[in-house]
Each structure stands twice: as C-alpha cells, then as structure tokens.
C-alpha positions as a Markdown table, in Angstrom:
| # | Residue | x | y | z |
|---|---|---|---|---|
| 1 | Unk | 113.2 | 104.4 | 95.0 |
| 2 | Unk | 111.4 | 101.2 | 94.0 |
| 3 | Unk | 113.5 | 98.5 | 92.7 |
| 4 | Unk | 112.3 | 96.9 | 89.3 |
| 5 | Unk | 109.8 | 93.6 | 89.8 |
| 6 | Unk | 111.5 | 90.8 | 87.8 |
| 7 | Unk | 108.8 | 89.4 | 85.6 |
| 8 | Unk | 108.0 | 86.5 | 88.3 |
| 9 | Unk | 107.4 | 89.4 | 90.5 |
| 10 | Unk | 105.2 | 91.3 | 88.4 |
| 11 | Unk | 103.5 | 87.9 | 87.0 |
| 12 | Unk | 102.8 | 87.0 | 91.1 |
| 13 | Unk | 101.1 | 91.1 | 91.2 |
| 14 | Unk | 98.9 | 90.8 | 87.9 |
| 15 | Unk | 98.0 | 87.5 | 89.6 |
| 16 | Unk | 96.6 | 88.8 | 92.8 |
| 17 | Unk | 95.2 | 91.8 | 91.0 |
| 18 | Unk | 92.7 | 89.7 | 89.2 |
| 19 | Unk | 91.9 | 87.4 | 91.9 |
| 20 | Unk | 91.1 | 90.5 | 93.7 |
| 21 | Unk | 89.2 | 92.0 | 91.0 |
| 22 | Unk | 87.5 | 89.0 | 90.6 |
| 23 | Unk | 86.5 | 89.0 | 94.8 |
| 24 | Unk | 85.2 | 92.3 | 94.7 |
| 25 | Unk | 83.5 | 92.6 | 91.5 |
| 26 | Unk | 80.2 | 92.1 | 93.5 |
| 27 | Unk | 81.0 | 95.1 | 95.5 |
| 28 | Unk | 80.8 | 92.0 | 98.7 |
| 29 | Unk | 84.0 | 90.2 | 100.0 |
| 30 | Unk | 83.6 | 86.8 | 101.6 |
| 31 | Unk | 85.3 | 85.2 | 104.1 |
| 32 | Unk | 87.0 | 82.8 | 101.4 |
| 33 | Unk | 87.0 | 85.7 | 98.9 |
| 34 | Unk | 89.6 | 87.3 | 101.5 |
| 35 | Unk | 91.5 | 83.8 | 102.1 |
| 36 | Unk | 92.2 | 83.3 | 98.2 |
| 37 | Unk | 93.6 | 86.7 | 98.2 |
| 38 | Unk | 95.9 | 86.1 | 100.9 |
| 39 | Unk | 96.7 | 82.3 | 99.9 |
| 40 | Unk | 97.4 | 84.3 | 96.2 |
| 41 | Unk | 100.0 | 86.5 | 98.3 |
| 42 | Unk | 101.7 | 83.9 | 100.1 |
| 43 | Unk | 101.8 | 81.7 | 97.2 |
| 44 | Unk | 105.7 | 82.4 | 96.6 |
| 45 | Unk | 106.4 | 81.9 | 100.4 |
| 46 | Unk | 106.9 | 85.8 | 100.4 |
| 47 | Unk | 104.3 | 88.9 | 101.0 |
| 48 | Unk | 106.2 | 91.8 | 99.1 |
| 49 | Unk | 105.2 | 95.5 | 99.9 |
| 50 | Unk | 104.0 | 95.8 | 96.3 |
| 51 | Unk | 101.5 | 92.9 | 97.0 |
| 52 | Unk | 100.1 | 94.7 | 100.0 |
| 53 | Unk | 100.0 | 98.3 | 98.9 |
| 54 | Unk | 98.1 | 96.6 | 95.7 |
| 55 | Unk | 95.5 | 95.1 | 98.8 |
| 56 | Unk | 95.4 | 98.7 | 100.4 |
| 57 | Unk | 94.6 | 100.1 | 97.3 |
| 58 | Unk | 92.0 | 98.0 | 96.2 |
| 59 | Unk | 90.8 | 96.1 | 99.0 |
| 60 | Unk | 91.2 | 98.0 | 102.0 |
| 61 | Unk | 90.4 | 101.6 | 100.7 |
| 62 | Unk | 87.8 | 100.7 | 99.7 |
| 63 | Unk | 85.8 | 99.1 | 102.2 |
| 64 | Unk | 87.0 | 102.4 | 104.2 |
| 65 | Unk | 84.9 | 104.2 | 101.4 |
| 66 | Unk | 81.6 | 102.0 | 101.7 |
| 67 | Unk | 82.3 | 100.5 | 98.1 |
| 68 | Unk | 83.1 | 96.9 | 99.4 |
| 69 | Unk | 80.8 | 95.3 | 102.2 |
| 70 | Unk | 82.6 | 92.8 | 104.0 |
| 71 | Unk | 80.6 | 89.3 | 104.2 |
C-alpha cells in the first residue's frame, strides 16, 4: 500500500505535473523540455516512485503511443 504524500510531497508532484503538461502540450518534447522535467524531479535531492510513475504515465506512454514526438 501507498504511504500518504505529505503536502511537500504532493506540492513537489503537482509541480512536475504541470511542467510536464506544459513540455508536451505541443504534442513535441525537446531536449530541454525533458531536462526541466528531470531538473523538476531532482529538485528535492530525491526522485520518488510517485514522481516517475507520474513521467511513465504521461511522458513515456505516450511517446510509446505516437502522441509525443521526441525533438
């Protein structure tokens, strides 16, 4: 089972959900598209798995798909 996100934890998540949105709202991710994404993970000094499923989900998945070119 999941352990609750304390509020920095889910503050650090919404963060990197709207940079991410933000990167691929072009349906193209850029080379510094994908670095502010991870710099935005590693901000706290730790990657959580929360943070990386979040990237799978909708990063990675996606460019699987065909909906996201990478640049």
């Amino acid at each position: 089972m999941a352990k609750e996100l304390s509020a920095e934890e889910q503050q650090e998540l919404d963060n990197l959900r709207q940079t991410i949105e933000q990167a691929i709202e072009d349906g193209v991710l850029t080379t510094a598209e994908r670095d502010a994404i991870t710099a935005t993970m590693r901000a706290d000094g730790n990657v959580t798995y929360e943070e990386l499923e979040l990237v799978r989900q909708l990063v990675s998945d996606k460019v699987a798909a065909g909906e996201i070119k990478l640049e």
